[in-house]
N, C-alpha and C positions, 0 to 999 in steps of 0.2 A: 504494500500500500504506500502512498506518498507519505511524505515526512512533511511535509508544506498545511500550514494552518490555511484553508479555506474561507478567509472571513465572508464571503459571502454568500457560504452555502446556510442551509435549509437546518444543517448539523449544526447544534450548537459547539460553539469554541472550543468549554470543557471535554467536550465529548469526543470531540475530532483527535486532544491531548492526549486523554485517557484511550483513546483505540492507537495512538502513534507508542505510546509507551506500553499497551498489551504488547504490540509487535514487535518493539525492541526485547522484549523479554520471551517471546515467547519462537524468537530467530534465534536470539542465543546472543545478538547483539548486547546486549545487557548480560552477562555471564552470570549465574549464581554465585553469591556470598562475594560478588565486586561490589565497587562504589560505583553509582551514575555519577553524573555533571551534579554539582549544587545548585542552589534552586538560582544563587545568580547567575552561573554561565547557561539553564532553561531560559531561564527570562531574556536573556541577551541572543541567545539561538532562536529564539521564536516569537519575541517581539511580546510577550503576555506579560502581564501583571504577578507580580510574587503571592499575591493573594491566590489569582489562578492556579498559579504552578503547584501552593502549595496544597490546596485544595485536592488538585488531584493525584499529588505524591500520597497524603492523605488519604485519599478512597482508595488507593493501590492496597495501601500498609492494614488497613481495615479489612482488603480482602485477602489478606497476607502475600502479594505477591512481592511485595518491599517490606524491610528492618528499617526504621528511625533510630538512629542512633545520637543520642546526644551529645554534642559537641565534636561526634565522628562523621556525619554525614547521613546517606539513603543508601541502602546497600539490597542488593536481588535475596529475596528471599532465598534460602538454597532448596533444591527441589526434591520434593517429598517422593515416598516411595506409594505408591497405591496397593494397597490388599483388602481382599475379601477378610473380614474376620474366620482368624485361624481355626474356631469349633468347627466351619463346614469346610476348609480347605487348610492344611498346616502353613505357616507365615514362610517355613523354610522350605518348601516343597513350592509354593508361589513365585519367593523371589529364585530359586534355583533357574526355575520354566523364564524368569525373565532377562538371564545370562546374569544376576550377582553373583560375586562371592562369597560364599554364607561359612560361618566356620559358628561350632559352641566349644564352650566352654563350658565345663560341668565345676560349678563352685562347689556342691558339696551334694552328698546325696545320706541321707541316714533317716535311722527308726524314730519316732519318737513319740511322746505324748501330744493327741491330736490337740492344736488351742481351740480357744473357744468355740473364735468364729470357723472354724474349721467344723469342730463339732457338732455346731447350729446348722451347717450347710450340707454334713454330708449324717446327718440324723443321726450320729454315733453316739454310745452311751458314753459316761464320765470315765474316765480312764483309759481309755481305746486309744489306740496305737497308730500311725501314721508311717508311709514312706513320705519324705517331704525330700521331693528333687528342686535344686538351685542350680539354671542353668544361666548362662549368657550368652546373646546373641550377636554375633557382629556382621558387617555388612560390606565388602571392598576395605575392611580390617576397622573398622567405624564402630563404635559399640552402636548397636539399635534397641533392644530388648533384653531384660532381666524376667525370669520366665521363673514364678514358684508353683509348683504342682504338689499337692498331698492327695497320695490313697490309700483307703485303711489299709491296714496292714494285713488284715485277714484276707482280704479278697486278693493281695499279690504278694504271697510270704516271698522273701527273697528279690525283690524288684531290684533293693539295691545293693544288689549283687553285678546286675544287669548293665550291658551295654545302653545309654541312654545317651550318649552322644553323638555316635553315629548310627542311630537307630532311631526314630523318632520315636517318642515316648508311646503318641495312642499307639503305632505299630506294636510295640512290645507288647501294650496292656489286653492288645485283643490277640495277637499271635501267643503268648505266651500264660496269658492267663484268662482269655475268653472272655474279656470285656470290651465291649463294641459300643459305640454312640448310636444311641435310639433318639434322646433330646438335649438340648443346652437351654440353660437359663443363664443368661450376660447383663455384664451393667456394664456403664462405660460412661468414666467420666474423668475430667479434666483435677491434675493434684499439681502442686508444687513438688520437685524434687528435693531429697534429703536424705541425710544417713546415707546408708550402703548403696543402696540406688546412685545418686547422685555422681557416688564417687564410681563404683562399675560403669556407670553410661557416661560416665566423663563430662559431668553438669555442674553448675555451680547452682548452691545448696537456695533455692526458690526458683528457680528453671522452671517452665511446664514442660510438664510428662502428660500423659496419657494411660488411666490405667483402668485395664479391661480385666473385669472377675467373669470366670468361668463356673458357673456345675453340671458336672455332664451326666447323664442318667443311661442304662443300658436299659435292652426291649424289655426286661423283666420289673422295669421299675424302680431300681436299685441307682443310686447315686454312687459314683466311684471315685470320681475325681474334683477335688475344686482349686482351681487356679487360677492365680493372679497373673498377669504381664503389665508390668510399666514399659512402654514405649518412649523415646525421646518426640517432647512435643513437636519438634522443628523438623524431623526424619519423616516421617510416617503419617500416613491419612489411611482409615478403615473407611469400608464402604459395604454397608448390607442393605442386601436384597431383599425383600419377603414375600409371597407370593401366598394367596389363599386357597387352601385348599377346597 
């Protein structure tokens, strides 16, 4: 498209701006996590008002495809990865199909006393036992995700024993102990990063993350698994589908 403000089109001004700056971003002229021009060499390249410019630097940064940075400048958003929520397609098995480099890392894997909210989600009685896997996810060597899974213990004596890092986890749970996804219940909401997180995703501690709770239920009814993923806010966009049956 042209680069040239049109004053006497039908288009208003802002608008002509804001579609000349889409396509600088979305050509690659505008490179992710650069700086553009500041709003005075806009203003001087296209004859507009500071007010204008900044207005529409503004509605970019609102729809995140620009960082505001104080006293550093406007800088391209860097670009997110798009996936389906991992319950109906695994996050590593998505980016694999879209040529990333996906590598885990397995922080820790052990038995333990289910917590609370663990126990509330997977109906266990007081004292019940947990595998709780702790994995990390990175992405072209990028941390992306911090991945915590607990499954009673009774239902996969031995899990952490198991390959779980090159092995996807539900793989394991239905090849090796016959537990299959029937339904998922998800929430999904916007945290600040801190503690362990923070520091595994490489965040400075009020960062946003993104963090998606799992519980998954097999055809018999049976809850097996509930898991957290904090995602790095600025990496990642989920997108679900839902269809009626």
């Amino acid at each position: 498209m042209t680069d040239v403000i049109e004053r006497d089109s039908a288009t208003p001004i802002y608008q002509q701006l804001e579609d000349i700056f889409h396509a600088k971003i979305a050509s690659g002229e505008w490179a992710p996590e650069h700086r553009i021009p500041s709003e005075n060499e806009l203003n001087r390249e296209y004859s507009l008002s500071r007010m204008t410019i900044r207005g529409v630097l503004n509605k970019l940064a609102g729809d995140g495809l620009l960082i505001r940075v104080a006293g550093k400048g406007t800088f391209v958003a860097p670009q997110k990865i798009n996936a389906v929520s991992p319950a109906y397609k695994g996050i590593r098995e998505q980016l694999e199909v879209l040529g990333y480099d996906i590598a885990t890392t397995l922080i820790s894997t052990e038995r333990v006393p289910a917590p609370t909210r663990v126990r509330e989600h997977l109906n266990l009685p007081a004292g019940a036992e947990v595998i709780a896997v702790i994995r990390l996810r990175t992405v072209d060597g990028k941390p992306l995700s911090v991945h915590r899974s607990f499954v009673p213990a009774s239902l996969a004596p031995g899990l952490d024993q198991l390959d779980v890092v090159n092995e996807q986890l539900c793989v394991v749970l239905e090849d090796k102990f016959n537990l299959s996804m029937k339904s998922v219940s998800e929430d999904l909401e916007v945290i600040v990063a801190e503690g362990t997180d923070a520091k595994l995703l490489e965040l400075r501690k009020g960062d946003p993350a993104l963090l998606l709770t799992d519980v998954i239920t097999n055809p018999a009814g049976t809850a097996f698994e509930y898991s957290t993923i904090v995602f790095r806010g600025d990496t990642v966009r989920l997108k679900f589908d839902y269809k009626r049956e």
